[in-house]
C-alpha positions as CSV (number, residue, x, y, z in Angstrom):
1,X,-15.6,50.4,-25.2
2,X,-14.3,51.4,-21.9
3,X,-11.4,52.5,-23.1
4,X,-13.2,54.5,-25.8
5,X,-14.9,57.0,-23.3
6,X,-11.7,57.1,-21.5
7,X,-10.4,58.6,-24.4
8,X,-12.7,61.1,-25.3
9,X,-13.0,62.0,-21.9
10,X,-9.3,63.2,-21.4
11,X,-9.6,64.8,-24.4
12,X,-11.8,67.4,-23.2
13,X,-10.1,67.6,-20.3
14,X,-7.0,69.5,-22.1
15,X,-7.0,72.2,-24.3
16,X,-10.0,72.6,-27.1
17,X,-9.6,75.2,-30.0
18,X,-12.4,75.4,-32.5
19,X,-12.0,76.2,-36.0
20,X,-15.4,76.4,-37.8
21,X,-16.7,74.1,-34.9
22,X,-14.1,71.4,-35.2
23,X,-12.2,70.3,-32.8
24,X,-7.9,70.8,-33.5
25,X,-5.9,68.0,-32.9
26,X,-3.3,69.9,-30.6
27,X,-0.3,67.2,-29.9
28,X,0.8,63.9,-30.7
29,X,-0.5,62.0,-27.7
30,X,-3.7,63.6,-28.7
31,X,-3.6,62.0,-31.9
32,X,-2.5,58.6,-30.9
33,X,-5.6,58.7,-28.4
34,X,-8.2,59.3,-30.8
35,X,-6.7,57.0,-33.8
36,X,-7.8,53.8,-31.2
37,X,-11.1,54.8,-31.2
38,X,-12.1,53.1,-34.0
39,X,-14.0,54.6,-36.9
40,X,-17.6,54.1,-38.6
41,X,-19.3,52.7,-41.4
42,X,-23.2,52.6,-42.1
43,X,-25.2,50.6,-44.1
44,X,-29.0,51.9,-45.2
45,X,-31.9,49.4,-45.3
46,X,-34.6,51.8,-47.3
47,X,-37.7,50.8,-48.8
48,X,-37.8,51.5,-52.9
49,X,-34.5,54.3,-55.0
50,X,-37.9,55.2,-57.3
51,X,-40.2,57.5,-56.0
52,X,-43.2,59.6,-56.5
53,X,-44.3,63.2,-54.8
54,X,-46.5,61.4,-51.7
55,X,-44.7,58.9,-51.0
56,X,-42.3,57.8,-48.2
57,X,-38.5,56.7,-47.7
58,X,-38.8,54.2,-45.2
59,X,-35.1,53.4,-44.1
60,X,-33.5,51.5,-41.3
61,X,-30.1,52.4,-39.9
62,X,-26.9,50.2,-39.0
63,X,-24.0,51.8,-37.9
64,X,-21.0,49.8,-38.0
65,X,-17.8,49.4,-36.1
66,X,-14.9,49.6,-39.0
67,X,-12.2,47.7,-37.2
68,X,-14.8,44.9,-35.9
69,X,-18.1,45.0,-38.6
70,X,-20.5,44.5,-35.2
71,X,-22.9,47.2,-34.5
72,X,-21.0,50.5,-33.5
73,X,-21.7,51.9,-29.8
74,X,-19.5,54.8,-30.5
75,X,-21.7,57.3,-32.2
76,X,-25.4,58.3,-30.6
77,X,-26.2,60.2,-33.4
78,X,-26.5,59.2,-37.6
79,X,-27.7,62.2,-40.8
80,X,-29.3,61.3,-43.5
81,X,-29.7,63.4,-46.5
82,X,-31.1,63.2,-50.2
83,X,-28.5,65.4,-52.4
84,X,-29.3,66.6,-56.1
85,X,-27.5,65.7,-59.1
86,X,-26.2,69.9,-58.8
87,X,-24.7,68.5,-55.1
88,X,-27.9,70.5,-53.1
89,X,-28.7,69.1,-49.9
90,X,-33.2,68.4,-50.2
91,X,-34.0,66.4,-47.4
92,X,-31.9,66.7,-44.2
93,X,-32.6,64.2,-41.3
94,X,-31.4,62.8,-38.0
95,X,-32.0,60.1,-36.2
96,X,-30.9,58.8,-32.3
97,X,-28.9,55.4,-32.3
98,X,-29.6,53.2,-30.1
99,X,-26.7,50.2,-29.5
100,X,-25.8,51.2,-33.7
101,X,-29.6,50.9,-35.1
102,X,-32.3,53.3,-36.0
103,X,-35.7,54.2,-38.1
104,X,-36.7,56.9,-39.9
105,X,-38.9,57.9,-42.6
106,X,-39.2,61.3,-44.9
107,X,-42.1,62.2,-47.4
108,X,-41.3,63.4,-51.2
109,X,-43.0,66.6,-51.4
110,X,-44.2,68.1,-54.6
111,X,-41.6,70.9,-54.7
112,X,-38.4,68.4,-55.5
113,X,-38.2,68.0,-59.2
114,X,-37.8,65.0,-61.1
115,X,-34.1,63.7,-61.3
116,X,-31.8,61.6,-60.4
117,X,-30.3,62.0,-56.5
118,X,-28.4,60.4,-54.0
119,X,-29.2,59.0,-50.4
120,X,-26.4,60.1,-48.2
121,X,-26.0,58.5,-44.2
122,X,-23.1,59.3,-42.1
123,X,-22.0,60.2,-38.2
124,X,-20.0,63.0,-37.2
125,X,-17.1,60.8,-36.3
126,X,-17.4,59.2,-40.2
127,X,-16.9,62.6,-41.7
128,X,-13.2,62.4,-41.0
129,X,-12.8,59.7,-43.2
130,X,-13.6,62.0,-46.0
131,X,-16.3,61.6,-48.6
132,X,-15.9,57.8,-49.6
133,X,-16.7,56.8,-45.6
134,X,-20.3,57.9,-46.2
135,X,-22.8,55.5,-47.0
136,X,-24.3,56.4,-50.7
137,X,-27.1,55.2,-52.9
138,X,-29.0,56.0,-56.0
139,X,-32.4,57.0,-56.2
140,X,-34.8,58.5,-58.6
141,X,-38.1,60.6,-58.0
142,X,-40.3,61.3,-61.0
143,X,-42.4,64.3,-60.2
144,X,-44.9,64.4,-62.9
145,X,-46.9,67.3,-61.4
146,X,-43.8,69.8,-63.2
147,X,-42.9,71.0,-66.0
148,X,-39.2,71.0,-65.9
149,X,-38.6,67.1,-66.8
150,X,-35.0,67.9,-68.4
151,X,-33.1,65.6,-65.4
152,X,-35.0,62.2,-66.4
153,X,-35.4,63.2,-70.1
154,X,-32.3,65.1,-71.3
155,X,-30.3,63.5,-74.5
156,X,-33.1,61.2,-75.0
157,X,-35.7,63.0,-76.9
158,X,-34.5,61.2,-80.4
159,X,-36.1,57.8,-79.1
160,X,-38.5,56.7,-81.7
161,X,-42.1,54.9,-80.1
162,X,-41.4,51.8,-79.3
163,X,-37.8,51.8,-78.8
164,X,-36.2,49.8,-76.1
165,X,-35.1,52.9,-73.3
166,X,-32.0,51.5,-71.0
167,X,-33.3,52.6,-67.7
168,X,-31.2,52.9,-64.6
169,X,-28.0,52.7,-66.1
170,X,-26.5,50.9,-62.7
171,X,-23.5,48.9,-62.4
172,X,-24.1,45.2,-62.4
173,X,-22.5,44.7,-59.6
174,X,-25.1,46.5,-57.5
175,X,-28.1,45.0,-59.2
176,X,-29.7,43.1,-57.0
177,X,-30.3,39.3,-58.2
178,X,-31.7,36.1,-56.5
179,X,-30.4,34.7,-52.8
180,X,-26.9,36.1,-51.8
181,X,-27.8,34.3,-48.3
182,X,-26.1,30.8,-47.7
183,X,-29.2,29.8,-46.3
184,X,-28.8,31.0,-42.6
185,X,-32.3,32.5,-43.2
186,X,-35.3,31.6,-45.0
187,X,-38.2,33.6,-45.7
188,X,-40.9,31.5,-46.0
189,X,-44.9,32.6,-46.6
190,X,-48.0,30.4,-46.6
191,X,-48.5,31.2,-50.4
192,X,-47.3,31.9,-53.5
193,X,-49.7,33.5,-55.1
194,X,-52.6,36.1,-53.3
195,X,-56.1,37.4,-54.5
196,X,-56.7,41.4,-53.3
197,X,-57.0,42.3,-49.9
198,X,-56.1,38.5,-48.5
199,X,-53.7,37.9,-45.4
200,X,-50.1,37.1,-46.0
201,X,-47.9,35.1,-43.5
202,X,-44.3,35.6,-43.2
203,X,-41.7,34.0,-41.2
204,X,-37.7,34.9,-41.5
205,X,-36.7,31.2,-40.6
206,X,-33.4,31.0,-39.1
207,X,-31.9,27.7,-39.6
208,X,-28.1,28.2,-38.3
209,X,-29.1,28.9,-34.5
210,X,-26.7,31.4,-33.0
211,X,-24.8,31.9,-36.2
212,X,-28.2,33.4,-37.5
213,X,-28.8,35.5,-34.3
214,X,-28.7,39.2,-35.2
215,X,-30.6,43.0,-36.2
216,X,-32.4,42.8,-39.5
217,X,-35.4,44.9,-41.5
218,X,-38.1,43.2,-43.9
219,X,-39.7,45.3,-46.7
220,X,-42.6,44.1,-49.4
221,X,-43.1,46.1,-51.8
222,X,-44.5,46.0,-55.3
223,X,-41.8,45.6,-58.2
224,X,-42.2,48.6,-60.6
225,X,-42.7,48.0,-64.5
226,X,-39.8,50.6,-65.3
227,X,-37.2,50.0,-61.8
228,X,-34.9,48.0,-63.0
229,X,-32.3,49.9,-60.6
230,X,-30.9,47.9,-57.8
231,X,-30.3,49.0,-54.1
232,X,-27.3,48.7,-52.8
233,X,-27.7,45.0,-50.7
234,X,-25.9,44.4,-47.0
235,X,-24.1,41.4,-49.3
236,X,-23.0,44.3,-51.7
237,X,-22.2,46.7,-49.1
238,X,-19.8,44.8,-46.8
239,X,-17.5,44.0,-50.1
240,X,-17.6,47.7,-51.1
241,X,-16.3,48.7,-47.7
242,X,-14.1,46.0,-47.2
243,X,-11.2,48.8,-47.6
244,X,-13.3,51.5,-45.3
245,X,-11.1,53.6,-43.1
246,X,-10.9,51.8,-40.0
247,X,-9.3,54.9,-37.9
248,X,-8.7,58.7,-38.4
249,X,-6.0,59.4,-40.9
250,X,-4.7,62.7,-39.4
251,X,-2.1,64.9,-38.3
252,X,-1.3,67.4,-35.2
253,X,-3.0,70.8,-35.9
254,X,-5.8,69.4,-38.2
255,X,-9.5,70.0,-37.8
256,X,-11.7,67.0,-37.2
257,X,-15.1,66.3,-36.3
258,X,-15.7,64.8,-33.2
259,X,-17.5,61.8,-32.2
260,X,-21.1,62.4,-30.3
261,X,-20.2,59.6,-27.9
262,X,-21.9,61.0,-24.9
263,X,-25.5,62.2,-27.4
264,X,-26.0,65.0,-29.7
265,X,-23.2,67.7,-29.8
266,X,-23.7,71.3,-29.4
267,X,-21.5,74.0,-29.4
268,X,-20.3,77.8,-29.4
269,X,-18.6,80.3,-27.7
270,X,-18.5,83.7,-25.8
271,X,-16.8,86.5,-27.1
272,X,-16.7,90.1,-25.5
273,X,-19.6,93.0,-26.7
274,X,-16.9,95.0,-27.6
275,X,-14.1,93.8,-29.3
276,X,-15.1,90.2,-29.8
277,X,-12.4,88.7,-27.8
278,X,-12.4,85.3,-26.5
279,X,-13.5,84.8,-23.1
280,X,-12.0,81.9,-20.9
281,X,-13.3,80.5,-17.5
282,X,-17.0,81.5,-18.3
283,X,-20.3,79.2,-17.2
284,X,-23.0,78.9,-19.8
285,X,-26.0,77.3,-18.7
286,X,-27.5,75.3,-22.0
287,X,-30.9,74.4,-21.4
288,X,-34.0,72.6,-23.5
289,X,-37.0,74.2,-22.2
290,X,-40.1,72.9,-21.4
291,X,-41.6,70.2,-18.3
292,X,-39.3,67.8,-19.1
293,X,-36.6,70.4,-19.6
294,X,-33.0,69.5,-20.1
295,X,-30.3,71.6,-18.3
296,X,-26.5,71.4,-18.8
297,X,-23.5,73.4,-18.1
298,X,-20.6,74.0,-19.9
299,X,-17.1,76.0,-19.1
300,X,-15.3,78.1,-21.7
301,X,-11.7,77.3,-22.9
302,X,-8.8,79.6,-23.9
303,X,-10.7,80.4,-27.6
304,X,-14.1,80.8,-25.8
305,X,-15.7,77.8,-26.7
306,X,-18.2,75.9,-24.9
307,X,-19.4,72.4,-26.0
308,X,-22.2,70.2,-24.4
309,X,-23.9,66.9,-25.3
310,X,-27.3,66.0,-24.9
311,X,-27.9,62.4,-24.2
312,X,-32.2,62.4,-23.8
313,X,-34.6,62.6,-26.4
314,X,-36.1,65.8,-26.8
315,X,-39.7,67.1,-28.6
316,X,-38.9,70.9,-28.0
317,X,-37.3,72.8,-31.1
318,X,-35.7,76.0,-28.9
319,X,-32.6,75.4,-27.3
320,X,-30.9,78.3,-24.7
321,X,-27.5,79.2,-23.8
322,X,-27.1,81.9,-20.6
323,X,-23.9,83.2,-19.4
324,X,-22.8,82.9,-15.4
325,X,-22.2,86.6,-14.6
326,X,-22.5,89.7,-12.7
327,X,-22.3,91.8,-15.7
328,X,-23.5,89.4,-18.6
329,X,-23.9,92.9,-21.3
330,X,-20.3,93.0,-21.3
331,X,-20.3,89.6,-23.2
332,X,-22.2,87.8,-26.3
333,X,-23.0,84.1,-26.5
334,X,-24.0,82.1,-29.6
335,X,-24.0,79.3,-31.0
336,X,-22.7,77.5,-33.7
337,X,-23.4,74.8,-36.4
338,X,-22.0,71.4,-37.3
339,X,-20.0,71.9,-40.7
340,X,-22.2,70.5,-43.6
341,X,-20.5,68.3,-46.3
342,X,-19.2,69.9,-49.0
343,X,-20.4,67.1,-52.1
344,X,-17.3,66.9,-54.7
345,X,-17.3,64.1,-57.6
346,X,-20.5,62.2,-56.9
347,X,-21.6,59.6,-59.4
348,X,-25.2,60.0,-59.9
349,X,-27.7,57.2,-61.7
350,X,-28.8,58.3,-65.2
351,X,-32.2,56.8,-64.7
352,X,-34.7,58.2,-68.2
353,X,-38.3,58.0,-68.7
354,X,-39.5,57.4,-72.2
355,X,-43.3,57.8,-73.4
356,X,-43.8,53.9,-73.0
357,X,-44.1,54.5,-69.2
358,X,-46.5,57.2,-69.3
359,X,-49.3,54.7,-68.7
360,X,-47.6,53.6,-65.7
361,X,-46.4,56.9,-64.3
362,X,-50.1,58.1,-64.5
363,X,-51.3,55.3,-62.7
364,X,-49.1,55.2,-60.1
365,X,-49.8,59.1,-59.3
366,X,-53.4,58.3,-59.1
367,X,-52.9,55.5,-56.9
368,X,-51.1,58.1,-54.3
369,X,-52.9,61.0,-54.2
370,X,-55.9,58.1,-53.8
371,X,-53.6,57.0,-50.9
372,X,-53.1,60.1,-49.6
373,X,-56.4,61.5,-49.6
374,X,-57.2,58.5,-47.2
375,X,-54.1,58.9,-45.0
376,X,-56.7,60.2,-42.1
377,X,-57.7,56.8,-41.9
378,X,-54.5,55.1,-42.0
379,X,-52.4,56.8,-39.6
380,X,-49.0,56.1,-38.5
381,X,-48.0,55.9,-35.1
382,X,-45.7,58.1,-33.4
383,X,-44.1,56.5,-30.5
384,X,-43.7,58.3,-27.3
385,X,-40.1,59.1,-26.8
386,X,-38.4,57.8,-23.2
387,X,-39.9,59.7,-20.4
388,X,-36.8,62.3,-18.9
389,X,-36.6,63.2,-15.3
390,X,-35.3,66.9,-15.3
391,X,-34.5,66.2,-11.5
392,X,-32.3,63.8,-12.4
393,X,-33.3,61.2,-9.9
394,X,-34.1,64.1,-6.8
395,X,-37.4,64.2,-5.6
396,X,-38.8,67.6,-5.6
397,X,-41.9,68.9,-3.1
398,X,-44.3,70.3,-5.6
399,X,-46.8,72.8,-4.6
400,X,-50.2,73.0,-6.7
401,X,-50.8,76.3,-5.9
402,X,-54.6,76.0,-7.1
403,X,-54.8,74.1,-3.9
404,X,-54.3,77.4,-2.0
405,X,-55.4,80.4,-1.3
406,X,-53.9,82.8,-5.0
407,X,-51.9,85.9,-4.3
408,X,-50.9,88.2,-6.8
409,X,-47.2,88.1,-7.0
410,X,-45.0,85.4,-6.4
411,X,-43.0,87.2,-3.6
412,X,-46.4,87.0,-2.1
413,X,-47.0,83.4,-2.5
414,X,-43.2,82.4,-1.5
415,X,-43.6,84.4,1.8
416,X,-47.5,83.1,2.4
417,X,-47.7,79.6,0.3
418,X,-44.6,77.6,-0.3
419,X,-42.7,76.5,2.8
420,X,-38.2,76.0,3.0
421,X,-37.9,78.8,0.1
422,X,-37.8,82.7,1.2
423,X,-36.0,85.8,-0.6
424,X,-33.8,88.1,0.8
425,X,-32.3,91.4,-0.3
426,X,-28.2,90.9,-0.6
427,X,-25.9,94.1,0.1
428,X,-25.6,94.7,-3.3
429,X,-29.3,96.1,-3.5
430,X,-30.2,92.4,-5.3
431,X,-32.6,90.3,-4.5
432,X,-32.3,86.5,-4.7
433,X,-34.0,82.9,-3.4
434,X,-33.0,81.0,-0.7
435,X,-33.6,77.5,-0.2
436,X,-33.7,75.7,3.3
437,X,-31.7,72.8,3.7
438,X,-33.4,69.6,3.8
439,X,-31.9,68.1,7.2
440,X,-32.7,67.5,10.6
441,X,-33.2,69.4,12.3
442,X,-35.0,71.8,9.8
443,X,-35.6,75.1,11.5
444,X,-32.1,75.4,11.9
445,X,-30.1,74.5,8.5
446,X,-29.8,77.5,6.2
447,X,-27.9,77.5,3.0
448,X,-25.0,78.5,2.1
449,X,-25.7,79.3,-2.0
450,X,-28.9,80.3,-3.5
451,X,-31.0,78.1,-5.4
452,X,-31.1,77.3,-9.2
453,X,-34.3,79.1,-10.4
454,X,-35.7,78.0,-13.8
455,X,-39.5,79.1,-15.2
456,X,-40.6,76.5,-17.6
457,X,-36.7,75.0,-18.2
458,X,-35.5,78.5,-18.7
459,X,-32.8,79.4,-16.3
460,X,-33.4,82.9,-14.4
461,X,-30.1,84.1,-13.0
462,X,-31.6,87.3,-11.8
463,X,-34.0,86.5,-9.2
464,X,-35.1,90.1,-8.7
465,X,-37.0,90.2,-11.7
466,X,-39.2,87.4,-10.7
467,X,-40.6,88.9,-7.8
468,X,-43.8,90.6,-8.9
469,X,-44.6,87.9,-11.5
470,X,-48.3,87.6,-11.9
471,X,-48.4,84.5,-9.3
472,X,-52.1,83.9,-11.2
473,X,-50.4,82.7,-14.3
474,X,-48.2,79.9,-12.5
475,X,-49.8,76.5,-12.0
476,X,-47.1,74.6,-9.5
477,X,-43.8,75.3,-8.2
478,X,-41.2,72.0,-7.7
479,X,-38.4,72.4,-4.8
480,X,-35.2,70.7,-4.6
481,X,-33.0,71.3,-1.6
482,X,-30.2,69.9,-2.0
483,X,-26.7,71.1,-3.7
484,X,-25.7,70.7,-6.9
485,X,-23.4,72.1,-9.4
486,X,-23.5,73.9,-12.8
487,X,-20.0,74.6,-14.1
488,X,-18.2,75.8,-11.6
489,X,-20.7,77.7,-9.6
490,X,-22.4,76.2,-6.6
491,X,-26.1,75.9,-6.1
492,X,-28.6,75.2,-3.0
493,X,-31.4,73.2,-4.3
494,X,-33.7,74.2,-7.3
495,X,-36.9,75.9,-7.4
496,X,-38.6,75.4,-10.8
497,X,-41.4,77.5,-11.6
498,X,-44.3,76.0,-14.1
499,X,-46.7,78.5,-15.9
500,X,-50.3,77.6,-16.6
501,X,-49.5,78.0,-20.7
502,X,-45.2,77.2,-20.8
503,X,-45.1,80.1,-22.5
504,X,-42.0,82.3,-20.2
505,X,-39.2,82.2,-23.2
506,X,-41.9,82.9,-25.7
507,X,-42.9,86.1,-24.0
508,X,-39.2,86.9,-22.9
509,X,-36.8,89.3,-24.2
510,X,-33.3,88.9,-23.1
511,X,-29.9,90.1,-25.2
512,X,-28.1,88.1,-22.9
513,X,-30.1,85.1,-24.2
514,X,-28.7,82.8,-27.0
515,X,-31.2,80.7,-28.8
516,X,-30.6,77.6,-31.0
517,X,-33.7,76.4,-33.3
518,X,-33.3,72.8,-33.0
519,X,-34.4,70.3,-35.7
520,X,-36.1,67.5,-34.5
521,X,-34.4,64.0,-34.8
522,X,-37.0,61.4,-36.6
523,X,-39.5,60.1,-34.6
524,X,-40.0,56.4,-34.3
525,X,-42.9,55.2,-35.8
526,X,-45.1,52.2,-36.0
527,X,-46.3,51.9,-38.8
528,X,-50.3,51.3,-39.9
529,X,-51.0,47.5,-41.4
530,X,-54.2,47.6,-43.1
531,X,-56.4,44.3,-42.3
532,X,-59.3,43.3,-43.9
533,X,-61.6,39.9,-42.8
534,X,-62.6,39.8,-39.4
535,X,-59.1,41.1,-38.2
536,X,-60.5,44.4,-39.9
537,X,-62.6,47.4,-40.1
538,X,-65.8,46.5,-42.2
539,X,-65.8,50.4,-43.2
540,X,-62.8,49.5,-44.9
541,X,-64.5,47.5,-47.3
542,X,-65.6,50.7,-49.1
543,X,-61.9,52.4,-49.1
544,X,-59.6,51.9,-51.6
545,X,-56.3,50.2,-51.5
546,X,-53.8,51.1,-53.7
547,X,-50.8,50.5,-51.6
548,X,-47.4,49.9,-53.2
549,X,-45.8,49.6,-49.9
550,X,-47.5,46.4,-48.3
551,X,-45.1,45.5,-45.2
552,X,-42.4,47.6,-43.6
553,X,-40.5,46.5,-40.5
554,X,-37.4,48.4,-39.3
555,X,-36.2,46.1,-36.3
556,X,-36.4,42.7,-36.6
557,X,-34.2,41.3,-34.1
558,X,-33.7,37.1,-34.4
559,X,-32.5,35.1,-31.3
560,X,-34.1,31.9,-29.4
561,X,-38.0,32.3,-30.4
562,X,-39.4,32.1,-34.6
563,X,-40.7,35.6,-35.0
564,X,-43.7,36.0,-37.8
565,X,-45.3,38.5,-39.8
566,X,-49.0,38.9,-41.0
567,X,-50.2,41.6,-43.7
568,X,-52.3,42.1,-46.3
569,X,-52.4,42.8,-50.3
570,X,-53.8,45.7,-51.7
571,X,-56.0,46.4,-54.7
572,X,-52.8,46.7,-57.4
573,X,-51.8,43.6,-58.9
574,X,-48.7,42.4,-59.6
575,X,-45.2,40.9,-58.4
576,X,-43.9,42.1,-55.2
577,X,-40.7,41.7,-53.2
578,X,-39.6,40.4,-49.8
579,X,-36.5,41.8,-48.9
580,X,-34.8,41.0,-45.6
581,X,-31.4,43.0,-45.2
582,X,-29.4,43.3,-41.8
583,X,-26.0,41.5,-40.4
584,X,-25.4,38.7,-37.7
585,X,-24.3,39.5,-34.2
586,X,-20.7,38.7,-35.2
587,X,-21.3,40.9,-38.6
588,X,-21.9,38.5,-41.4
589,X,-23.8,40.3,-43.7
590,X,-27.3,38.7,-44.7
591,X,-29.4,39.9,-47.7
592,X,-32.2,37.6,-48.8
593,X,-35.3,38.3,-51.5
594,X,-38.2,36.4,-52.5
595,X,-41.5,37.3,-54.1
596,X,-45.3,36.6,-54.3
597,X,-47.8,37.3,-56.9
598,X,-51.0,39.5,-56.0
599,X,-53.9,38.9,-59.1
């Protein structure tokens, strides 16, 4: 793994030309580095390929080492996406890996028709591989809230009442049937056979030890009248990627994607105002605003790109690039977009309805907008993503300036209120911050640089314009004083303003300013389990339970210590299905079902 990062290090280290946002392969050694970084598969865990408006794709991620079949620590970043039978991108999502796994989750809205679709997954770095790297599945939403039916009905309008329909017209091979386990794990349950609303125990017995050690995901789920589709299994998967690229397959001067090694990947370029020329050797300050703001730098090569990863989490949807220089109206900075995938030759499922499931298809739309009327009550939980220290690791002096005396501007407030940090007027006619060095002894250390300045995460290269900011509208100010660097320019300390509201790039206006609208990556959930008994909520007793989904867990992990499960059944009767899917810590895929009855 060392060697991997070495690799992708000294590649950005030489040349980088971007054509539509890939990078160019510019030499041989080039090449030969990046084909022994070894390329991806991934393998989706997800819930249930039929679906209903208001419900949820619950799905759990493993990315895959090609060359070894262990979990992959290449990529930090996986894409899922649901794709229409006319090869239209619906549902567009991404989730953070962590060590190769992640969860997500996406609703099916009213506004996607019926049809038949495909669940896409991939990384950046598996896109080079071409179309058959990508991990693909059928599924199948009935939307019976509109009109247009044609996808699920078309050529089968001649059925007579009565008729036997071939639904799901799936391979065999992917069908999933009985124990494709060799018994390294058992799932065992304390029953059977359960009334309504009674506890169920599960344990995923390993019986194999260390051979059994390894990342797995459980789902229970009811077993639909009309489903007779099969998801594709981690038994199934492993033998239909047995022949997976296991490194790039390209040449000197092609375009490839690169891997996001270091986090997510973000990229553009500065070009001059007039003319659109390239511009080499220029700064751009990329930042994530907010409290917990993210700042990065980046350098521009010969084709004016710049390129930066970021490795935290994030919760703020605005990202801003800022050029480094005296004269930044001269030049324009933007950024620009992954390449999507352009679909060619999917095979799509031919799933049908006929009139003999409209009994069921009513019931089951009852039963969610039932469950979904109740959703208030049954909540999910978002889990808080990993606290970031903008500082990264310095400890800033933070001055509460409700704690003083209020002045009006903050030129006013630095020269009355907030000790090391003064402004000065340069020879230029500019004015700009200074930060005091923090050594002994301190009255007589002054910098050398000014200071970073940032108002809620936004980086503020002109000073100047900061001095008569209402100082009333600020709630704390947080110093650094020591150096640091951002590109190639050299900085004093930081002084980072906070507003009362976090509003400053809301209420700013700057041409110079390039703004990204990021999209969210999926947020890590746990998820609600309804009890009942004296585990429960008595008010419960007078809500109904119609779930289909009864269990779902994304990250089982199975060492030393027996792990078990407790949940309860719902109001709708009928069989349902344990499935445990995920692959040893050596990469044996493991794919095990059983079922219960619910009366």
């Amino acid at each position: 793994m060392k060697n991997s990062i070495a690799i992708i290090g000294l590649l950005f280290c030489v040349h980088v030309a971007f054509v539509n946002a890939q990078y160019v392969v510019k030499n041989q050694t080039e090449l030969e580095q990046l084909q022994q970084l070894p390329l991806e598969k991934i393998y989706v865990h997800y819930n249930t390929n039929l679906l209903f408006p208001g419900e949820y794709v619950y799905y759990s991620v493993y990315c895959i080492n090609a060359q070894t079949n262990r979990l992959s620590n290449i990529s930090r970043m996986a894409y899922i996406e649901l794709v229409d039978s006319d090869l239209t991108t619906r549902i567009t999502q991404k989730v953070r890996l962590e060590a190769g796994r992640a969860q997500g989750d996406f609703f099916i809205p009213v506004s996607i028709p019926s049809g038949n679709y495909k669940l896409i997954a991939y990384t950046q770095w598996m896109k080079n591989a071409g179309q058959d790297q990508l991990f693909q599945d059928d599924i199948t939403i009935i939307n019976p809230y509109r009109s247009d039916q044609e996808a699920i009905t078309s050529g089968k309008e001649d059925l007579q009442e009565g008729q036997d329909l071939e639904i799901g017209q799936k391979g065999p091979e992917t069908v999933n049937k009985g124990k494709k386990d060799d018994g390294t794990l058992v799932l065992i349950t304390d029953n059977q056979k359960y009334g309504q609303r009674k506890k169920v125990s599960l344990t995923p017995r390993n019986f194999k030890g260390p051979l059994g050690y390894g990342n797995y995901s459980i789902s229970v789920r009811r077993i639909d009248e009309f489903d007779k589709n099969g998801r594709l299994d981690a038994y199934d998967f492993s033998n239909t990627f047995l022949s997976a690229a296991k490194s790039i397959t390209k040449a000197v001067n092609d375009s490839i994607a690169l891997p996001e090694q270091r986090g997510e990947l973000f990229y553009g370029n500065v070009r001059t105002r007039e003319g659109g020329l390239p511009v080499a050797g220029k700064t751009v300050v990329i930042s994530i605003p907010g409290t917990d703001f993210q700042l990065r730098s980046a350098i521009t090569d010969d084709d004016g790109n710049f390129y930066t990863y970021i490795r935290k989490e994030y919760d703020i949807d605005t990202m801003v690039a800022q050029l480094i220089d005296n004269s930044p109206e001269n030049y324009v900075v933007q950024f620009l977009d992954k390449p999507g995938i352009e679909y060619k030759g999917l095979n799509f499922g031919n799933f049908s309805i006929s009139k003999e499931m409209s009994d069921a298809i009513v019931s089951r739309s009852v039963y969610n907008q039932i469950e979904n009327a109740y959703y208030g009550v049954k909540p999910d939980s978002i889990l808080a993503i990993d606290e970031k220290d903008p500082f990264d690791g310095g400890v800033p002096v933070v001055v509460n300036l409700d704690e003083f005396t209020r002045f009006n501007t903050l030129r006013e407030t630095l020269v009355e209120v907030v000790p090391n940090v003064w402004v000065t007027k340069l020879d230029n006619g500019e004015y700009t911050f200074w930060v005091k060095e923090d050594l002994e002894p301190y009255d007589e250390q002054y910098a050398s640089d000014p200071p970073l300045v940032l108002v809620d995460g936004v980086f503020v290269p002109d000073h100047g314009k900061l001095l008569d900011y209402n100082a009333r509208t600020i709630k704390r100010l947080n110093i650094l004083r020591d150096p640091l660097m951002m590109g190639s320019n050299k900085y004093h300390g930081m002084v980072v303003i906070e507003t009362n509201d976090g509003d400053y790039l809301e209420r700013t206006e700057d041409a110079n300013m390039a703004r990204k609208e990021l999209k969210l990556p999926a947020a890590k959930k746990n998820y609600y389990q309804q009890r009942y008994g004296a585990e429960g909520d008595k008010n419960f007793e007078r809500v109904p339970d119609f779930r289909y989904q009864l269990f779902w867990e994304p990250n089982l992990v199975i060492q030393n210590d027996v792990v078990s499960y407790e949940f309860y059944t719902s109001d709708v009767p009928g069989e349902y299905e344990i499935v445990l899917e995920g692959f040893t810590t050596y990469g044996k895929p493991i794919s095990v079902r059983e079922t219960i009855m619910v009366e």
